[in-house]
Biotite code that builds the C-alpha atoms (Angstrom):
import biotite.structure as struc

atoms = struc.array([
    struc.Atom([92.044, 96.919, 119.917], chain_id="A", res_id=1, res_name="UNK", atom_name="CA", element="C"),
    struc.Atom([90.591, 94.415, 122.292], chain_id="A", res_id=2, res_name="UNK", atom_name="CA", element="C"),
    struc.Atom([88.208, 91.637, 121.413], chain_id="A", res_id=3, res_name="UNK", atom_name="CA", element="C"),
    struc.Atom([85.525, 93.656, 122.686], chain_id="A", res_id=4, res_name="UNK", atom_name="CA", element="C"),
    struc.Atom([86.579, 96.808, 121.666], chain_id="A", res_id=5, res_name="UNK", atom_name="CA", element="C"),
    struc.Atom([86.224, 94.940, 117.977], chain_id="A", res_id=6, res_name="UNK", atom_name="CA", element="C"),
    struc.Atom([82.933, 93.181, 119.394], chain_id="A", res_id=7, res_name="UNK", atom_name="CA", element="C"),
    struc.Atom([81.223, 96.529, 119.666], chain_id="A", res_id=8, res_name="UNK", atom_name="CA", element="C"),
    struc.Atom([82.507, 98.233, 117.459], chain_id="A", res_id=9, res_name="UNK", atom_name="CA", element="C"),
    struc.Atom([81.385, 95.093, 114.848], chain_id="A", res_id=10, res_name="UNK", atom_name="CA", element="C"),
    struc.Atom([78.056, 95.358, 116.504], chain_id="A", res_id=11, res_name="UNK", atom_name="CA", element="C"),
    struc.Atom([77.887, 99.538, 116.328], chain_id="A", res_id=12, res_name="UNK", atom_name="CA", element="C"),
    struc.Atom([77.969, 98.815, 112.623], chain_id="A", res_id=13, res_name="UNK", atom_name="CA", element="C"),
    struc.Atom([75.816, 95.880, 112.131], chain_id="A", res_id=14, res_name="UNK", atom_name="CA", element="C"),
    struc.Atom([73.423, 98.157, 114.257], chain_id="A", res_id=15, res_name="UNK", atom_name="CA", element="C"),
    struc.Atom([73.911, 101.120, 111.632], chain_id="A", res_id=16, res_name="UNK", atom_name="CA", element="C"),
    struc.Atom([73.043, 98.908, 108.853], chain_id="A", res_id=17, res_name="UNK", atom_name="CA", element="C"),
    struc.Atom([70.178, 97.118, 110.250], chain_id="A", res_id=18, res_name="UNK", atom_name="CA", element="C"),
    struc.Atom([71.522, 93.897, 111.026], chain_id="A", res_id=19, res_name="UNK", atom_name="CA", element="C"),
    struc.Atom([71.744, 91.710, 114.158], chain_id="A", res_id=20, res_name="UNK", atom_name="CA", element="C"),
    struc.Atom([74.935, 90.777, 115.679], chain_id="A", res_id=21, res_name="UNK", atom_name="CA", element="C"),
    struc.Atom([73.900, 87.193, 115.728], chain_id="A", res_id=22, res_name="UNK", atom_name="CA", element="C"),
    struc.Atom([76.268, 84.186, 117.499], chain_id="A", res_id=23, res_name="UNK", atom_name="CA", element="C"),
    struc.Atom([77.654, 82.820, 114.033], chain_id="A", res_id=24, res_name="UNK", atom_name="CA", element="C"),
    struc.Atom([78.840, 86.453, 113.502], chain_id="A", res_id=25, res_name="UNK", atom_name="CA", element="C"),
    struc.Atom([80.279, 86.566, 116.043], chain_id="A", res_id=26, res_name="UNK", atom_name="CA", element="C"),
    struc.Atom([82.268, 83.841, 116.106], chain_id="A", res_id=27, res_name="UNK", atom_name="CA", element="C"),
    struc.Atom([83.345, 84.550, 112.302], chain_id="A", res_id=28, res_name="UNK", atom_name="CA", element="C"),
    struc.Atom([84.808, 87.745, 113.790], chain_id="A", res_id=29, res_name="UNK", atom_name="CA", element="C"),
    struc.Atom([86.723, 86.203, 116.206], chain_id="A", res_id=30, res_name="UNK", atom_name="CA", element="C"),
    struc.Atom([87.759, 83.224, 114.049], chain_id="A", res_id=31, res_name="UNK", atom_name="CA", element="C"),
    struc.Atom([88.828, 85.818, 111.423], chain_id="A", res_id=32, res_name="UNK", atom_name="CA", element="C"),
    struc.Atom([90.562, 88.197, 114.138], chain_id="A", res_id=33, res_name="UNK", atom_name="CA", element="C"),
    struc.Atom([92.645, 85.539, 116.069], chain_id="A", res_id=34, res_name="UNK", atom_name="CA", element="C"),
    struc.Atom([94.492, 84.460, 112.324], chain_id="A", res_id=35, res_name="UNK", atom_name="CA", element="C"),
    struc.Atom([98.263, 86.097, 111.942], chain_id="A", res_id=36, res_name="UNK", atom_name="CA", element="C"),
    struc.Atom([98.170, 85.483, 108.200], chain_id="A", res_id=37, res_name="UNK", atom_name="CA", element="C"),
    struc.Atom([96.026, 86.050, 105.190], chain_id="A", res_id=38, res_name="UNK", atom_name="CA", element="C"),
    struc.Atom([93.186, 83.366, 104.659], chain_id="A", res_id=39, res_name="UNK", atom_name="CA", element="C"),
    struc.Atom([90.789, 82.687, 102.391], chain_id="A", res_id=40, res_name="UNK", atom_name="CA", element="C"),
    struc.Atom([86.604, 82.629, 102.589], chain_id="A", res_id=41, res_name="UNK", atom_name="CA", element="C"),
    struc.Atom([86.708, 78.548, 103.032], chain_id="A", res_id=42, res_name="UNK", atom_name="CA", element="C"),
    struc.Atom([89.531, 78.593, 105.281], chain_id="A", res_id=43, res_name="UNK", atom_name="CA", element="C"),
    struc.Atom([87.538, 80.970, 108.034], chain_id="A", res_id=44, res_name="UNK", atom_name="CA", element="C"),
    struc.Atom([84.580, 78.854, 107.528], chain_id="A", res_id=45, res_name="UNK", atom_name="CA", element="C"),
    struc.Atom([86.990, 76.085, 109.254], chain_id="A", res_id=46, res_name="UNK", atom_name="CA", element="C"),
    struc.Atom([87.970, 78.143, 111.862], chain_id="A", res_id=47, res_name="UNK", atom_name="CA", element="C"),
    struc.Atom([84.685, 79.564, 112.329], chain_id="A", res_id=48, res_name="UNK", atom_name="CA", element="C"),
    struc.Atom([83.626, 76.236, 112.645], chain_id="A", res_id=49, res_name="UNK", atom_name="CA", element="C"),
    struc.Atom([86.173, 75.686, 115.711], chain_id="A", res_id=50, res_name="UNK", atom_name="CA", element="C"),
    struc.Atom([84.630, 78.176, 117.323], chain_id="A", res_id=51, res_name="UNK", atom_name="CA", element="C"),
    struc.Atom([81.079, 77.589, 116.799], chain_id="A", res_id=52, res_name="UNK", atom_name="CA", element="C"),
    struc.Atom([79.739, 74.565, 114.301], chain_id="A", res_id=53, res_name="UNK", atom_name="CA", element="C"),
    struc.Atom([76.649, 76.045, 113.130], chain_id="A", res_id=54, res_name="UNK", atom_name="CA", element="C"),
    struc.Atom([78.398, 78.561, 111.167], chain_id="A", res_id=55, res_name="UNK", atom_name="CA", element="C"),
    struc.Atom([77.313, 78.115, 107.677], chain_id="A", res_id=56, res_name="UNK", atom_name="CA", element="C"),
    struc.Atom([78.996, 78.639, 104.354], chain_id="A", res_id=57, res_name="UNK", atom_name="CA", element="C"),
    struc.Atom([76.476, 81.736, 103.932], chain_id="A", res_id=58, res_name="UNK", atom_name="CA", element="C"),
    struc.Atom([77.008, 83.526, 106.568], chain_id="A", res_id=59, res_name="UNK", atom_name="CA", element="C"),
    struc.Atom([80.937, 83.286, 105.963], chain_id="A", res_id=60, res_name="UNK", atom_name="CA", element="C"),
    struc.Atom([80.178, 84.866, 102.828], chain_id="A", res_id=61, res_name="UNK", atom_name="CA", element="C"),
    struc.Atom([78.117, 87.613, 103.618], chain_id="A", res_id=62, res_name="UNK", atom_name="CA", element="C"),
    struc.Atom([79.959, 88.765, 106.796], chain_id="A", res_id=63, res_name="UNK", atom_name="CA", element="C"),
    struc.Atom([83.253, 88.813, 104.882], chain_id="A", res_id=64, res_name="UNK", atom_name="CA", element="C"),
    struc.Atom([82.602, 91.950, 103.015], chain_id="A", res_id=65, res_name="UNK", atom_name="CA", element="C"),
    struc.Atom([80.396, 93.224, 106.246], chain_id="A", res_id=66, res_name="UNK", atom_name="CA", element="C"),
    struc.Atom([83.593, 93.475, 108.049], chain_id="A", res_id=67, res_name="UNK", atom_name="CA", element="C"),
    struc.Atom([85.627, 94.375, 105.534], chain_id="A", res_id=68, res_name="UNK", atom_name="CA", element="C"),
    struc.Atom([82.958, 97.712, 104.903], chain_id="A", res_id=69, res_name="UNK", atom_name="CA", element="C"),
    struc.Atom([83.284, 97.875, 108.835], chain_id="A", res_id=70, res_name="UNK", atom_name="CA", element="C"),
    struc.Atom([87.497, 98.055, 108.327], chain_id="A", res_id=71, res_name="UNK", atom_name="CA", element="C"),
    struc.Atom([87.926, 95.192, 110.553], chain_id="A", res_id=72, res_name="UNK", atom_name="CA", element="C"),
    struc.Atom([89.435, 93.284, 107.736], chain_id="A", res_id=73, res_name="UNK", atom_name="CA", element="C"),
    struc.Atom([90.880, 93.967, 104.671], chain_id="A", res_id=74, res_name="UNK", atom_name="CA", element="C"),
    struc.Atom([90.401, 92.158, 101.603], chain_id="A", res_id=75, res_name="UNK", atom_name="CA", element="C"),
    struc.Atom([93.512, 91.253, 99.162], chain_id="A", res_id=76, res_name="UNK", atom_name="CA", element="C"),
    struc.Atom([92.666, 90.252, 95.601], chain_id="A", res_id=77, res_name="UNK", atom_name="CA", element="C"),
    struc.Atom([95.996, 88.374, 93.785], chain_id="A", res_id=78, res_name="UNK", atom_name="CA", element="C"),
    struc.Atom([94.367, 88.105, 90.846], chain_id="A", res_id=79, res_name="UNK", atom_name="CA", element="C"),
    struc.Atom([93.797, 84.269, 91.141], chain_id="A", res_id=80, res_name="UNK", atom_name="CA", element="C"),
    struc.Atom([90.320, 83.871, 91.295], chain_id="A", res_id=81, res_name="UNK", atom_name="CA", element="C"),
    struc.Atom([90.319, 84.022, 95.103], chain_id="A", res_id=82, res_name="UNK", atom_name="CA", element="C"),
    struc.Atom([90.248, 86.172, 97.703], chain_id="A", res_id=83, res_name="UNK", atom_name="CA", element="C"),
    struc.Atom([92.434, 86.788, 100.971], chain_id="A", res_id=84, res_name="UNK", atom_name="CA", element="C"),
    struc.Atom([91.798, 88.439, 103.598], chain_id="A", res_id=85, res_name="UNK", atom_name="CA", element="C"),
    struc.Atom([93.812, 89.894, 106.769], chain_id="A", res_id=86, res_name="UNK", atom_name="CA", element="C"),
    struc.Atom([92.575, 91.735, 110.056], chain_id="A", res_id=87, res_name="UNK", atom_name="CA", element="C"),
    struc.Atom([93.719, 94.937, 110.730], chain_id="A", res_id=88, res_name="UNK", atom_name="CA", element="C"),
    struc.Atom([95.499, 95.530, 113.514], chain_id="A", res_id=89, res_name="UNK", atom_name="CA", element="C"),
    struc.Atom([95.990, 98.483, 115.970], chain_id="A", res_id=90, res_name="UNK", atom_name="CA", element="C"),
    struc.Atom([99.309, 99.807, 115.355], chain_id="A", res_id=91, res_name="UNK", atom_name="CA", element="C"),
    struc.Atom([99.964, 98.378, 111.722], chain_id="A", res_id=92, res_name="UNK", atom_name="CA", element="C"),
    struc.Atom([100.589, 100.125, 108.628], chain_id="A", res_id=93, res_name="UNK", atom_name="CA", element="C"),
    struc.Atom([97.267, 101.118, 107.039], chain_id="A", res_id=94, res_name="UNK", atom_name="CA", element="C"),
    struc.Atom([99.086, 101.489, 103.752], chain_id="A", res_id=95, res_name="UNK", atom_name="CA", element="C"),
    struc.Atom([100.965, 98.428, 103.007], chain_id="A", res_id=96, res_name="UNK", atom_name="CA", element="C"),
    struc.Atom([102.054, 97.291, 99.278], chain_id="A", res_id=97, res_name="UNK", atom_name="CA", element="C"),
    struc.Atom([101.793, 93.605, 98.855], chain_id="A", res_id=98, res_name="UNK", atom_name="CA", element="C"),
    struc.Atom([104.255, 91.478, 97.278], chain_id="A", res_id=99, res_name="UNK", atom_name="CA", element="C"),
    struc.Atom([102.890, 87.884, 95.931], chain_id="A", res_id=100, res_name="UNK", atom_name="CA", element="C"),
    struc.Atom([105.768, 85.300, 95.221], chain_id="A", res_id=101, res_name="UNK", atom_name="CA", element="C"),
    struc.Atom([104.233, 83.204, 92.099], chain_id="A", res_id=102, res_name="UNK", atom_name="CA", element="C"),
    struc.Atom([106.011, 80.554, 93.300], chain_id="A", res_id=103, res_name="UNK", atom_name="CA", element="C"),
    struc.Atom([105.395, 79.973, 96.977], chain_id="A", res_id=104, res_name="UNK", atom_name="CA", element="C"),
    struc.Atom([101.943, 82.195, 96.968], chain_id="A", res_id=105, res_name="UNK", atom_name="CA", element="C"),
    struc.Atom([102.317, 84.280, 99.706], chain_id="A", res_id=106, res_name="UNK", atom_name="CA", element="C"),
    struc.Atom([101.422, 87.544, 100.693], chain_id="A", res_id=107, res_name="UNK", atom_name="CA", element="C"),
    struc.Atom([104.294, 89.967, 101.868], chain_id="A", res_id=108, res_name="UNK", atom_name="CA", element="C"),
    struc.Atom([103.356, 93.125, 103.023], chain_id="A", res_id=109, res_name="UNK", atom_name="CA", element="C"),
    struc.Atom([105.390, 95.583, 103.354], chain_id="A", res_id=110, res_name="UNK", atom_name="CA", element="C"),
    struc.Atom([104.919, 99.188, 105.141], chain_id="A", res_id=111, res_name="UNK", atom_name="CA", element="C"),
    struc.Atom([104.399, 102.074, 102.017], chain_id="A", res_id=112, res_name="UNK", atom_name="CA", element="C"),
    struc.Atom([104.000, 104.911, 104.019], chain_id="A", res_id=113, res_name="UNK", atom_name="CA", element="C"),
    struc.Atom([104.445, 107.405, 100.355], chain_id="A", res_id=114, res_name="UNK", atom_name="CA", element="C"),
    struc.Atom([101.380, 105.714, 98.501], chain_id="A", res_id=115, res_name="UNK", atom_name="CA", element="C"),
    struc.Atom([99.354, 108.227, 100.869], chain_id="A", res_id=116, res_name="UNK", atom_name="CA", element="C"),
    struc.Atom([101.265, 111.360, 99.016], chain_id="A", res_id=117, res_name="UNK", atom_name="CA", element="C"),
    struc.Atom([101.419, 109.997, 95.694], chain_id="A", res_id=118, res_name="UNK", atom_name="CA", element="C"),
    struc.Atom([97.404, 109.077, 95.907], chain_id="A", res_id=119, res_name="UNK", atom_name="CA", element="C"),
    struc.Atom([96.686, 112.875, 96.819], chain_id="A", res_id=120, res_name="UNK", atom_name="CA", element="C"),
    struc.Atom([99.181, 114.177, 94.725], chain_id="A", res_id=121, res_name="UNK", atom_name="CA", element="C"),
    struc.Atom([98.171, 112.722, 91.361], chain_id="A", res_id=122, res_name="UNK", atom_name="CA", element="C"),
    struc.Atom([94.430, 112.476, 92.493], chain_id="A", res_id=123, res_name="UNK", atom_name="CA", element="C"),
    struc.Atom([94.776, 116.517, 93.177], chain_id="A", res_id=124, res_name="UNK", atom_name="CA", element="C"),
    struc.Atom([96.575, 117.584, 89.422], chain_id="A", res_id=125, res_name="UNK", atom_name="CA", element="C"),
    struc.Atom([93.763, 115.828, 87.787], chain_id="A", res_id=126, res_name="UNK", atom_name="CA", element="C"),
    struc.Atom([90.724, 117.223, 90.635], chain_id="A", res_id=127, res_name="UNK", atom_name="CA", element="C"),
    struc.Atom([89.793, 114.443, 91.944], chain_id="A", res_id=128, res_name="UNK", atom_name="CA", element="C"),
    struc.Atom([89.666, 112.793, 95.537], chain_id="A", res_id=129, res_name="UNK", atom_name="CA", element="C"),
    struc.Atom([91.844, 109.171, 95.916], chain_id="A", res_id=130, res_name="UNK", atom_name="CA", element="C"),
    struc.Atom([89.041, 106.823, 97.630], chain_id="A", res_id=131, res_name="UNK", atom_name="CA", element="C"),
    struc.Atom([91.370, 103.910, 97.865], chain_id="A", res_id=132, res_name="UNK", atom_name="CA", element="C"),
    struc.Atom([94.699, 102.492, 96.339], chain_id="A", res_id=133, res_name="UNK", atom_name="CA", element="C"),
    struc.Atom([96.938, 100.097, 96.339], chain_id="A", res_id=134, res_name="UNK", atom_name="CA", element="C"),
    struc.Atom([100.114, 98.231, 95.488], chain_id="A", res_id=135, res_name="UNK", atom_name="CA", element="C"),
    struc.Atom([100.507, 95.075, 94.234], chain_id="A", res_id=136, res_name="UNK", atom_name="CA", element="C"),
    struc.Atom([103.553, 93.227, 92.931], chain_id="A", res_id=137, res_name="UNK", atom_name="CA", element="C"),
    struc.Atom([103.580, 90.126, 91.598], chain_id="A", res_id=138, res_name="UNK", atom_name="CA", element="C"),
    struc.Atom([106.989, 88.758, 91.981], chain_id="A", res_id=139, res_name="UNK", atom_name="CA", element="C"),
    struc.Atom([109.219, 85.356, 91.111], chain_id="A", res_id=140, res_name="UNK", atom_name="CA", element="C"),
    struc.Atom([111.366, 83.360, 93.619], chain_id="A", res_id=141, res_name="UNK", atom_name="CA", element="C"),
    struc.Atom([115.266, 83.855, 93.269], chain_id="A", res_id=142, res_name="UNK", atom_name="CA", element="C"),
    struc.Atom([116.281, 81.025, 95.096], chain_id="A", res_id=143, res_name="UNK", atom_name="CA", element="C"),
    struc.Atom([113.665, 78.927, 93.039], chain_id="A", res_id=144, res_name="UNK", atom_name="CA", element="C"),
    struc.Atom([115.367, 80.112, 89.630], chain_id="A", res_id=145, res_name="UNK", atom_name="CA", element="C"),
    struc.Atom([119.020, 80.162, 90.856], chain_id="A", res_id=146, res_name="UNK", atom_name="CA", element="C"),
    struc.Atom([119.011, 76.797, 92.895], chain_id="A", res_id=147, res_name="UNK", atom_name="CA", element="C"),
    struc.Atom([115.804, 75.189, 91.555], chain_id="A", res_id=148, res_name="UNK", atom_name="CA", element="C"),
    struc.Atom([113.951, 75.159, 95.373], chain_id="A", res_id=149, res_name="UNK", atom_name="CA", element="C"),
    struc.Atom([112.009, 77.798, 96.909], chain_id="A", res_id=150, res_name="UNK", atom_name="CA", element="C"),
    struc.Atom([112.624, 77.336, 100.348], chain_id="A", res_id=151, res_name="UNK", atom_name="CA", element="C"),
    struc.Atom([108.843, 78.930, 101.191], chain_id="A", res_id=152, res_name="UNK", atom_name="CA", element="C"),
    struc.Atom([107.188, 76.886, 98.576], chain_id="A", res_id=153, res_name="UNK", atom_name="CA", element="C"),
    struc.Atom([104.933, 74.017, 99.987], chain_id="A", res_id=154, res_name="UNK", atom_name="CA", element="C"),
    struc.Atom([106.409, 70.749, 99.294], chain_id="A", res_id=155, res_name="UNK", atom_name="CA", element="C"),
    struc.Atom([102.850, 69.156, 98.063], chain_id="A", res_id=156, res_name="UNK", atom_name="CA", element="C"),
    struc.Atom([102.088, 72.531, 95.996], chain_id="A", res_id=157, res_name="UNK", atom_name="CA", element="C"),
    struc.Atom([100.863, 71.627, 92.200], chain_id="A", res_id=158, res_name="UNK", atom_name="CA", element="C"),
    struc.Atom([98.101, 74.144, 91.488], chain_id="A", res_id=159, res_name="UNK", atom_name="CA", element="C"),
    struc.Atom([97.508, 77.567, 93.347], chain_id="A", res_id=160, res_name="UNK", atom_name="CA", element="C"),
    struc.Atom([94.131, 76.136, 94.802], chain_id="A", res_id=161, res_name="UNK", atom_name="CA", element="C"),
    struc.Atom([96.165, 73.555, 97.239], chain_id="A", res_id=162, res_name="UNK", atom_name="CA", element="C"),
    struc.Atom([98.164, 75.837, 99.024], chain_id="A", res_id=163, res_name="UNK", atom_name="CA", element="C"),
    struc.Atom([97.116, 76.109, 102.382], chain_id="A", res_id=164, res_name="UNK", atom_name="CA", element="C"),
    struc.Atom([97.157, 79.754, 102.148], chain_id="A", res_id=165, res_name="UNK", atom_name="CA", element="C"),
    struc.Atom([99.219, 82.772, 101.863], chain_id="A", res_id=166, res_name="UNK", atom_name="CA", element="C"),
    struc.Atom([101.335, 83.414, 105.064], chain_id="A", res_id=167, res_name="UNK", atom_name="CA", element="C"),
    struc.Atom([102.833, 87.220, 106.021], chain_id="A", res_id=168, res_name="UNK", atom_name="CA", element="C"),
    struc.Atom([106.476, 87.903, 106.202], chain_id="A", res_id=169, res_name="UNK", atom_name="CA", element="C"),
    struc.Atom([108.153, 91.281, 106.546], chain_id="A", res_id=170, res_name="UNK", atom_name="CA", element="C"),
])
């Protein structure tokens, strides 16, 4: 999708739910639509911020879950007590499972085409209708056990809340 296929469609939605597609919404979209990786709330303020400096804090967080609703984004929770988030793309796998190294925090996603089936399937024995899934593994670094280094893990890393933020490899 082009930015301004995303622009209207963004602004079809804020229009169905009453809202104005104001500049600082604007540029959260973009800031949030240019990133390759996952990122957190604080780190799109910063690059919303690049963009356009009288983005505030707020608006971050209430537009995060407005484009996630509008399937722009998707939101990723690790378990950690924060949340990532990651655009979705035209021509990526909708159903992804995620893989989170412990060690190195990042976010692997991998393409799970079968979680699709297996939603329906097991939804449909027990009569009910999947509304969303997903797959989450939380994993430990081999090369961090068998050689003591993780060659992903940040070198300045002593608490989950420094890393920079979880990074996408396939």
């Amino acid at each position: 999708m082009s930015k301004t296929q995303d622009h209207e469609k963004f602004r079809s939605f804020l229009a169905r739910k009453g809202l104005r597609a104001t500049n600082q919404r604007l540029a959260i979209l973009d800031a949030a639509l240019a990133q390759p990786d996952h990122f957190t709330a604080e780190q799109l303020l910063g690059y919303a911020r690049s963009i356009d400096d009288s983005v505030a804090r707020a608006t971050v967080y209430r537009t995060l879950p407005i484009m996630t609703e509008s399937a722009l984004l998707r939101e990723v929770d690790i378990g950690a007590g924060e949340k990532f988030y990651r655009a979705n793309r035209a021509g990526q796998d909708s159903q992804v499972a995620q893989v989170v190294c412990l060690d190195c925090d990042r976010i692997f996603e991998i393409g799970a085409p079968f979680m699709s089936w297996y939603g329906n399937s097991v939804s449909s024995k027990l009569g009910l209708t999947p509304v969303s899934q997903r797959l989450q593994v939380s994993a430990r670094c081999d090369a961090l056990r068998d050689a003591g280094a993780c060659p992903r893990r940040p070198a300045s890393r002593s608490t989950h809340a420094q890393v920079k933020g979880p990074q996408r490899r396939v």
